[in-house]
TORDRENLUM-427958 format. One record per residue (C-alpha): residue in one letter; x, y, z. Coordinates in Angstrom, 1 decimal, always signed. Layout:
R_residuo_c1_c2_c3
R_A_X_Y_Z
...
//
This chain:
R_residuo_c1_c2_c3
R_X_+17.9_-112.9_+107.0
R_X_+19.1_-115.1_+104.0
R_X_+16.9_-115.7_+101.1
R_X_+16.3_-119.3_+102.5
R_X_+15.2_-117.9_+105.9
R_X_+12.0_-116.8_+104.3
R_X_+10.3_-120.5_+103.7
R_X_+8.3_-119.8_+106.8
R_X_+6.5_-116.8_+105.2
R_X_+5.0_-118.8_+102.5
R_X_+3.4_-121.2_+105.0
R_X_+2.0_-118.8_+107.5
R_X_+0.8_-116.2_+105.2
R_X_-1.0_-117.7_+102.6
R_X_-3.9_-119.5_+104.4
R_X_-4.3_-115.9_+106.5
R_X_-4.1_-114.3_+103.1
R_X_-6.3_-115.8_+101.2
R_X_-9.1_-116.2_+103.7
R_X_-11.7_-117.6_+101.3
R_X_-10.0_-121.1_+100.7
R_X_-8.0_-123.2_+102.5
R_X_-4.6_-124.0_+100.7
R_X_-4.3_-127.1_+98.6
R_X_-0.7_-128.2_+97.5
R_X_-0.3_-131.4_+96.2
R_X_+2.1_-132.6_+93.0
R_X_+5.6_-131.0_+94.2
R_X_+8.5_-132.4_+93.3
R_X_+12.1_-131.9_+94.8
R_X_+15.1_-131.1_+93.1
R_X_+18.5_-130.6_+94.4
R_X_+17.3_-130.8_+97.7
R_X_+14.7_-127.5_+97.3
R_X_+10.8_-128.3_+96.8
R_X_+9.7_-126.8_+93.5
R_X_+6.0_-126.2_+93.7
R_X_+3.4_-128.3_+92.9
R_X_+0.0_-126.9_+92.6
R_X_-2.8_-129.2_+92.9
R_X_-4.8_-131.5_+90.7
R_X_-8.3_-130.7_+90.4
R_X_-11.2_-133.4_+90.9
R_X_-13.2_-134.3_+88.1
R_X_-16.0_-132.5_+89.3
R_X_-14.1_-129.5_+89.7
R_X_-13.1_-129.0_+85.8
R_X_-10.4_-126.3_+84.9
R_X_-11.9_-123.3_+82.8
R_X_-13.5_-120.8_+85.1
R_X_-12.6_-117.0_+83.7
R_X_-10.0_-116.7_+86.3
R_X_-8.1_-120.2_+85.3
R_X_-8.3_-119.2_+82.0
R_X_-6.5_-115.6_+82.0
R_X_-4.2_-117.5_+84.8
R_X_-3.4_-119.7_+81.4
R_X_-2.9_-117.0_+79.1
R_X_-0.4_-115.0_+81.7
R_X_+1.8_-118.2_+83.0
R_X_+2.0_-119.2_+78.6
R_X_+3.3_-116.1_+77.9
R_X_+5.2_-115.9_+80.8
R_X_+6.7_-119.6_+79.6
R_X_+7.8_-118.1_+76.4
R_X_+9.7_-115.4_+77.9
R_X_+11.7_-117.7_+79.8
R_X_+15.0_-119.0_+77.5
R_X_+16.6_-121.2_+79.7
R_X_+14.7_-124.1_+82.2
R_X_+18.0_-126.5_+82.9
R_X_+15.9_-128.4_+86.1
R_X_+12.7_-128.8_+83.4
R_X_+10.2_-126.6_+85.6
R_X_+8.2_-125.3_+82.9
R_X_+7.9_-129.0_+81.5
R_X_+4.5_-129.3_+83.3
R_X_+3.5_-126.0_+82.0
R_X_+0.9_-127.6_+79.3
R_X_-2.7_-127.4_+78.9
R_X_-5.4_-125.7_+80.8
R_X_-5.1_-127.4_+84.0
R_X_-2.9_-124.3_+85.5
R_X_-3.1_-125.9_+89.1
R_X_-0.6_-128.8_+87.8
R_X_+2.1_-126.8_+87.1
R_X_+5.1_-126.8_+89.2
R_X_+5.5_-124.0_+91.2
R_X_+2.3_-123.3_+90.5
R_X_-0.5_-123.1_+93.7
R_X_-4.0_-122.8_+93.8
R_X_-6.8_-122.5_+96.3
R_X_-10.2_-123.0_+96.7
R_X_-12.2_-119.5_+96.0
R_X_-15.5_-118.1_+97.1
R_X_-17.8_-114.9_+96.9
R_X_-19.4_-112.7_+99.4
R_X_-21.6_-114.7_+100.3
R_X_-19.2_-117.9_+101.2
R_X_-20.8_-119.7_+98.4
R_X_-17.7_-121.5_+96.4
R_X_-16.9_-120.1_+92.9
R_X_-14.0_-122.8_+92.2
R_X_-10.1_-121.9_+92.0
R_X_-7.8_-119.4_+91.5
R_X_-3.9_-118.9_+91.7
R_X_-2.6_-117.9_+95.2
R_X_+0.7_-118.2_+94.6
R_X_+4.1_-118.5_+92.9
R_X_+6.9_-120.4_+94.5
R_X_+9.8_-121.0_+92.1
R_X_+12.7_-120.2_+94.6
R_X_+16.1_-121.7_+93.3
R_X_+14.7_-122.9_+90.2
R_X_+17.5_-121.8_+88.5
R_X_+15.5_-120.3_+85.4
R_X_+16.7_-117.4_+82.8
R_X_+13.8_-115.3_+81.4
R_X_+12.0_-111.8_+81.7
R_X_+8.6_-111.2_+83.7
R_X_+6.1_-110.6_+81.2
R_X_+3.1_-107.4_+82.0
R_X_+0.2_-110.4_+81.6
R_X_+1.7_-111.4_+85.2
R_X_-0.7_-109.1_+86.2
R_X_-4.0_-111.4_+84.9
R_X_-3.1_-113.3_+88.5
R_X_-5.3_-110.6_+90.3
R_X_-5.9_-113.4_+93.6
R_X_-2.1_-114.0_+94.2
R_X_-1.2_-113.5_+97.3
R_X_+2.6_-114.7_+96.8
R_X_+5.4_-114.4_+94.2
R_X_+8.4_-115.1_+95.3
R_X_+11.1_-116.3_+92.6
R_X_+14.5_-115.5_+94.2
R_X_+17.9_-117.0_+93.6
R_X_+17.2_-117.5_+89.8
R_X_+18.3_-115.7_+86.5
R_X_+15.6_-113.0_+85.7
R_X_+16.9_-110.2_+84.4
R_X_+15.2_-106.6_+82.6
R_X_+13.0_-104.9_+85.7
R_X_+9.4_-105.0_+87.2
R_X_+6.2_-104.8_+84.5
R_X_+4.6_-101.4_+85.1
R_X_+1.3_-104.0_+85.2
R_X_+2.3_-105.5_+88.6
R_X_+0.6_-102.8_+90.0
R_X_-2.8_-104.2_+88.9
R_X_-1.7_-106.9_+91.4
R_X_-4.5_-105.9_+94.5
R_X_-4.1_-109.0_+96.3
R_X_-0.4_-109.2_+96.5
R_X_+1.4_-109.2_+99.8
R_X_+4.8_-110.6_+99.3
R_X_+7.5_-110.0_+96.2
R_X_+10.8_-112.0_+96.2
R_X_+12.9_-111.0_+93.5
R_X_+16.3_-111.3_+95.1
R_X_+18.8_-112.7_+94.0
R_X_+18.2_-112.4_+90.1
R_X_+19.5_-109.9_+87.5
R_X_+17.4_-107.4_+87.8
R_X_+18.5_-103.7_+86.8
R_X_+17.8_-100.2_+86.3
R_X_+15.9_-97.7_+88.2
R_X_+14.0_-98.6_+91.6
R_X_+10.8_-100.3_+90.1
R_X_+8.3_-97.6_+91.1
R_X_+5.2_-99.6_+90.0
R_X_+5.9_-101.7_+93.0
R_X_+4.9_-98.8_+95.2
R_X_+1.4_-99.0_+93.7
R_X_+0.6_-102.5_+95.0
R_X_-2.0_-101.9_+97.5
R_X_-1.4_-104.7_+99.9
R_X_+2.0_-105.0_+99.6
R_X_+3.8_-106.3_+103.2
R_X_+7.1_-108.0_+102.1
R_X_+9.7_-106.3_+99.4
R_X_+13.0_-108.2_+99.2
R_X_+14.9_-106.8_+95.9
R_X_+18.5_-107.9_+97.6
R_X_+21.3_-108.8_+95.4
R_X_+20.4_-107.6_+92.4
R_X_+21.9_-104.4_+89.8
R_X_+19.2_-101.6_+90.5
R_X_+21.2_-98.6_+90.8
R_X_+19.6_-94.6_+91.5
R_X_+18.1_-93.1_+94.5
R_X_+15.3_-94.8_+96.4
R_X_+12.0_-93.1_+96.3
R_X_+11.0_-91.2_+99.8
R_X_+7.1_-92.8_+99.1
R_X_+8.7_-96.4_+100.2
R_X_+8.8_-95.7_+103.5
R_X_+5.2_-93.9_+103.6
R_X_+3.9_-97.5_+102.3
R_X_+2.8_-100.0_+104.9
R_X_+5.4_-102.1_+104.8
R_X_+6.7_-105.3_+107.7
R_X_+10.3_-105.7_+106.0
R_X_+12.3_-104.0_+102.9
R_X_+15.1_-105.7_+101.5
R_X_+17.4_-103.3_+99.4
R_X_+20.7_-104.8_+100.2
R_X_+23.3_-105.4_+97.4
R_X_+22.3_-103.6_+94.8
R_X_+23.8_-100.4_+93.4
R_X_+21.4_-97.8_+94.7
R_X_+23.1_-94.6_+95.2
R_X_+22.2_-90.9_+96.7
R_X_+21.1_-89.5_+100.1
R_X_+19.0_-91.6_+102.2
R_X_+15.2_-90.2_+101.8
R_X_+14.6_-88.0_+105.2
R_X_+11.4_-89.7_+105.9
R_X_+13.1_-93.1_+106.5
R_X_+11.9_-93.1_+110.2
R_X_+8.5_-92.9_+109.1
R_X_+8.8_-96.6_+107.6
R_X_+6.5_-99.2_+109.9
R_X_+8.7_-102.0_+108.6
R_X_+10.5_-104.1_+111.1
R_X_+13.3_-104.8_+109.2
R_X_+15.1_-102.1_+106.8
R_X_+18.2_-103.8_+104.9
R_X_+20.4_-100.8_+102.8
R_X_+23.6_-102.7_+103.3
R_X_+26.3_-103.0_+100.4
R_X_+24.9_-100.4_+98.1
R_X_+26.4_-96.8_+97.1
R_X_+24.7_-94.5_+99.4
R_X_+25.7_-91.3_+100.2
R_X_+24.8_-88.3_+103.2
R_X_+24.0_-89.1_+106.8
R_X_+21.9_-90.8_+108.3
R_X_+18.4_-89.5_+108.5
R_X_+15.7_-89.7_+111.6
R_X_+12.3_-89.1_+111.5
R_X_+10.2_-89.0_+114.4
R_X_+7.3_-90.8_+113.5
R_X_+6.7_-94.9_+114.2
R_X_+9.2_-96.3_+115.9
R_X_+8.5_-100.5_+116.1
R_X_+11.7_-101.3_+113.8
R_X_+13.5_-104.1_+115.1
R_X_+16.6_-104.5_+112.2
R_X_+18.4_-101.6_+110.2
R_X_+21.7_-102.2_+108.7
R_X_+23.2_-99.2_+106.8
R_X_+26.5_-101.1_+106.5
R_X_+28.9_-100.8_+103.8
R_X_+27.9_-97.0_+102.5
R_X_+29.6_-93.8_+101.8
R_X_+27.6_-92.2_+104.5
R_X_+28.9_-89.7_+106.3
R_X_+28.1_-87.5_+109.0
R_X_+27.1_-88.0_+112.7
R_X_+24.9_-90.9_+114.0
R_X_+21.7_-89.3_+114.7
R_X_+20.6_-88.9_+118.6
R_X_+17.3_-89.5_+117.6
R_X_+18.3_-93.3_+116.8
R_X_+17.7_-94.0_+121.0
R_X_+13.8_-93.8_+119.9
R_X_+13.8_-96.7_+118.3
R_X_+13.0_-98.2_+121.5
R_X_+12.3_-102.5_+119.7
R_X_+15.8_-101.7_+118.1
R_X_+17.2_-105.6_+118.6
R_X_+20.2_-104.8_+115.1
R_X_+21.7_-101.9_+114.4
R_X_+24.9_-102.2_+111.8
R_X_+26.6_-98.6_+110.5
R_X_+30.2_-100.5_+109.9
R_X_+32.3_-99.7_+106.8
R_X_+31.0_-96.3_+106.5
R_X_+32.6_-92.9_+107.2
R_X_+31.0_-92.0_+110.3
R_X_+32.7_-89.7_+112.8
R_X_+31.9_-87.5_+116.1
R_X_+30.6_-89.0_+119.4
R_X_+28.5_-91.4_+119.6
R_X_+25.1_-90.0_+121.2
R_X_+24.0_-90.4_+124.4
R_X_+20.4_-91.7_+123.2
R_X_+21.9_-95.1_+122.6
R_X_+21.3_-96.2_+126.5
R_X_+17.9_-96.6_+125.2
R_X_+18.4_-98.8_+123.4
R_X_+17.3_-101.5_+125.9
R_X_+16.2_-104.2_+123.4
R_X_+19.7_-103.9_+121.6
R_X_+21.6_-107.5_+120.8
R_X_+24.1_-106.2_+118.1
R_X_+25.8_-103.0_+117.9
R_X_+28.8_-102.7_+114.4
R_X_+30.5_-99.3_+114.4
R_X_+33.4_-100.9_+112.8
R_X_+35.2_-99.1_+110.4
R_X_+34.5_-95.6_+110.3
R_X_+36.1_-92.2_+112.0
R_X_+34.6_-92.3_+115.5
R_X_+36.7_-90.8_+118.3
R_X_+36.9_-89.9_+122.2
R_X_+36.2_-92.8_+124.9
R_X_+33.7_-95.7_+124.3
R_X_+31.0_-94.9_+127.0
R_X_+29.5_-97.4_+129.7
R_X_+26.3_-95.7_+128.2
R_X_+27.0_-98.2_+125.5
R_X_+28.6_-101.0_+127.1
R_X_+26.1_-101.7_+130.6
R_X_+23.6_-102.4_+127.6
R_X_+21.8_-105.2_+129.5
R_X_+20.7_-107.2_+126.3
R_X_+23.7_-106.6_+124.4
R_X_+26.2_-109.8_+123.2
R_X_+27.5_-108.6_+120.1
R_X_+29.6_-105.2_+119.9
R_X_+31.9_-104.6_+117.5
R_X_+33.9_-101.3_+117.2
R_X_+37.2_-101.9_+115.6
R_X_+38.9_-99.8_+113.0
R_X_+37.9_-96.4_+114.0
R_X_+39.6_-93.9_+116.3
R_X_+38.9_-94.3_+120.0
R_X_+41.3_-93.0_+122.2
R_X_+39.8_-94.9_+125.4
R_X_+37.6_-97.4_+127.2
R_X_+35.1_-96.8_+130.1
R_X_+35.9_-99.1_+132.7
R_X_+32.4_-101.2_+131.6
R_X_+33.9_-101.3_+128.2
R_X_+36.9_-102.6_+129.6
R_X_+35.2_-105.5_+131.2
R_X_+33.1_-106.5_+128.5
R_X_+32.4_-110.2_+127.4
R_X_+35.4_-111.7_+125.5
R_X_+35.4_-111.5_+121.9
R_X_+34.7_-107.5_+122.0
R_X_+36.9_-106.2_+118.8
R_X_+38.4_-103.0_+119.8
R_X_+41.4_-103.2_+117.8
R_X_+43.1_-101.3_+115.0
R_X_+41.8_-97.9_+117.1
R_X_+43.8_-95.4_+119.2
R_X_+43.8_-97.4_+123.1
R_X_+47.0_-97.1_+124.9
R_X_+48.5_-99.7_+126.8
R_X_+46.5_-102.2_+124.2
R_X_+47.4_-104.9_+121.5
R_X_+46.9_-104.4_+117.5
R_X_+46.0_-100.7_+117.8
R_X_+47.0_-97.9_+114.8
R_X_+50.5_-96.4_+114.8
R_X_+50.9_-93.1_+116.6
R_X_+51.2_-90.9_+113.4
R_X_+47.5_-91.7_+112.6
R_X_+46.2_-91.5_+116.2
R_X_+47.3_-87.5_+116.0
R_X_+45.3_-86.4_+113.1
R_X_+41.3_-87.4_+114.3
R_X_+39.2_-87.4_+111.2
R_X_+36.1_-85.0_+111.4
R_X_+37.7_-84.3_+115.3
R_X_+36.4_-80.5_+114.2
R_X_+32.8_-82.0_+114.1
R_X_+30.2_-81.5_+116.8
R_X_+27.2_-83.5_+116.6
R_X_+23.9_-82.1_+117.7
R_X_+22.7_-83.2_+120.9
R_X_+19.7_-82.8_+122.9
R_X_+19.9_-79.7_+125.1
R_X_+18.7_-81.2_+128.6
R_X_+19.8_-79.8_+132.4
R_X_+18.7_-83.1_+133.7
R_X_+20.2_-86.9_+132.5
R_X_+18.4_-88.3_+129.4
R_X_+15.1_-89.9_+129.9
R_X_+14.3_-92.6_+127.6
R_X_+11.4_-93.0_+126.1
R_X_+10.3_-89.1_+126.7
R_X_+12.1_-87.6_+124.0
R_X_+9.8_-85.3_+121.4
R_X_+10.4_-82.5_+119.1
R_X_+10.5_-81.9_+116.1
R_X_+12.5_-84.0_+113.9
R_X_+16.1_-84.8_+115.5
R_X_+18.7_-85.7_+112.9
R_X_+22.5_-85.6_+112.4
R_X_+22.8_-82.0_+112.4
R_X_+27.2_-81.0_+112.2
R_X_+28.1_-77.2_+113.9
R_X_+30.7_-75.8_+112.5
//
């Protein structure tokens, strides 16, 4: 999912988000081919000035004046009280309890690609009724106000794509309503707090960064359908958790994790992605992938995996993408061996194939001592039935 992909969010969310107004955008202007906003333009009957406009003035003014470099002229429009005019800047119609109108307030933020250089500022968090902030692919640097957390009706945060560093951003786990977290491409660095994935989250974002450590056990617990830890410095196995089990996406690619691929990763029964490529993987893979039945795109590439690649893997009805080259498998299973062209197998340990390692490295197995756990069963696996207590990548000596 790229940082453009998420255009549709802004338009399906907001009007279910902020359910006492219909959406009024109006005013926007284009620049380099990417809409920049717009706001709207109050009637005359509907003067700017209510309490909520005018703490929505005071935080986007100091907000302005933390902002050093505007080379597209955003912040241009940023003048006077009439907040709904700026650029970037959208407002919607508000109401009480009762449905009786009570005039306007800022919904959301929108300044994707604006290609600005500044800090967030803690009076961000006047903008108590937005629903949306989404500023990615800009020049923000510094980290996350600890006042963000004041933000109750936020739902989505784009930051990607910025210069943000330091610690994971903890305030952000205090955001009540939080749904969306995309901090991708960015410099935060340290472990990841285990209380992210106890938070009620759709889709996490964490992908090229420099986060580091082991991988917080209760990962599995996350409800997200999307988990992104790709390109970052983490370090362990690969935990499982078995708790909800609707995620759809999970890359762990391009990690120092190490370790076995968990059995327990077959009950992840919507898996559609799973990417563990340019790791350091090694033992079998486990028999719990069959159930897998929703699975489009499997990437072992690049780690220490051995033995015979299994039709278990292969006779994966849904499956058009697998990619298992640069590791150590000695052997295809004759489903594996008809698979759809394209199939990488190469720089591995096949006889009688093309582009495979020399000899010399094919006699000295990485991690061909491990054993991975695997579920003791007298009968074939049954998808879908398996329970316990929590099943992880457990190595017997």
């Amino acid at each position: 999912m790229d940082n453009n992909n998420n255009s549709w969010l802004l338009a399906f969310f907001l009007p279910i988000i902020v359910t006492r107004a219909a959406l009024i955008v109006g005013g926007g202007v284009t620049i380099g081919g990417v809409w920049i906003g717009g706001g709207i333009n109050p009637t005359p009957s509907t003067p700017p000035g209510s309490p909520e406009l005018n703490r929505a003035y005071t935080a986007l003014q100091a907000w302005k004046s933390a902002i050093t470099d505007d080379p597209l002229g955003i912040t241009k429009s940023w003048v006077g009280p009439n907040v709904c005019s700026y650029k970037g800047i959208f407002c919607s119609d508000s109401s009480d309890f009762m449905g009786n109108p009570t005039g306007k307030v800022i919904a959301a933020v929108d300044l994707n690609h604006a290609n600005l250089q500044g800090t967030l500022v803690k009076e961000l968090s006047f903008l108590t009724d937005l629903s949306i902030f989404h500023i990615n692919s800009n020049r923000f640097s510094g980290t996350v106000p600890s006042s963000f957390q004041k933000l109750s009706s936020l739902t989505e945060l784009d930051l990607s794509n910025n210069h943000f560093s330091g610690p994971f951003p903890t305030t952000i786990l205090y955001i009540p309503n939080l749904l969306y977290l995309d901090l991708r491409y960015n410099a935060f660095s340290g472990p990841i707090p285990e209380n992210l994935f106890n938070k009620k989250l759709d889709a996490i974002f964490l992908n090229n960064n420099l986060f580091n450590g082991e991988l917080p056990e209760n990962l599995g617990n996350s409800p997200a359908s999307v988990i992104n830890l790709a390109n970052n410095k983490f370090t362990g196995t690969i935990p499982f958790s078995l708790s909800y089990m609707g995620i759809k996406e999970i890359l762990f690619l391009n990690n120092q994790l190490t370790g076995c691929i968990p059995e327990g990763v077959g009950m992840w029964a919507d898996l559609q992605v799973l990417d563990v490529s340019s790791n350091s993987l090694m033992g079998h893979l486990p028999d719990s992938l069959s159930c897998l039945s929703d699975i489009e795109v499997l990437n072992f590439a690049h780690n220490k995996l051995p033995g015979v690649l299994p039709d278990l893997v292969c006779s994966l009805k849904r499956l058009v993408n697998l990619t298992v080259a640069a590791n150590f498998f000695s052997g295809l299973s004759q489903d594996c061996d008809n698979l759809f062209p394209g199939f990488d197998f190469s720089m591995n340990c096949i006889p009688g194939k093309e582009m495979q390692r020399p000899q010399p490295d094919c006699s000295a197995v990485p991690g061909s001592g491990l054993s991975c756990f695997r579920i003791p069963s007298a009968k074939p696996l049954v998808c879908g039935t398996l329970v316990g207590a929590q099943l992880g990548s457990i190595p017997i000596p």
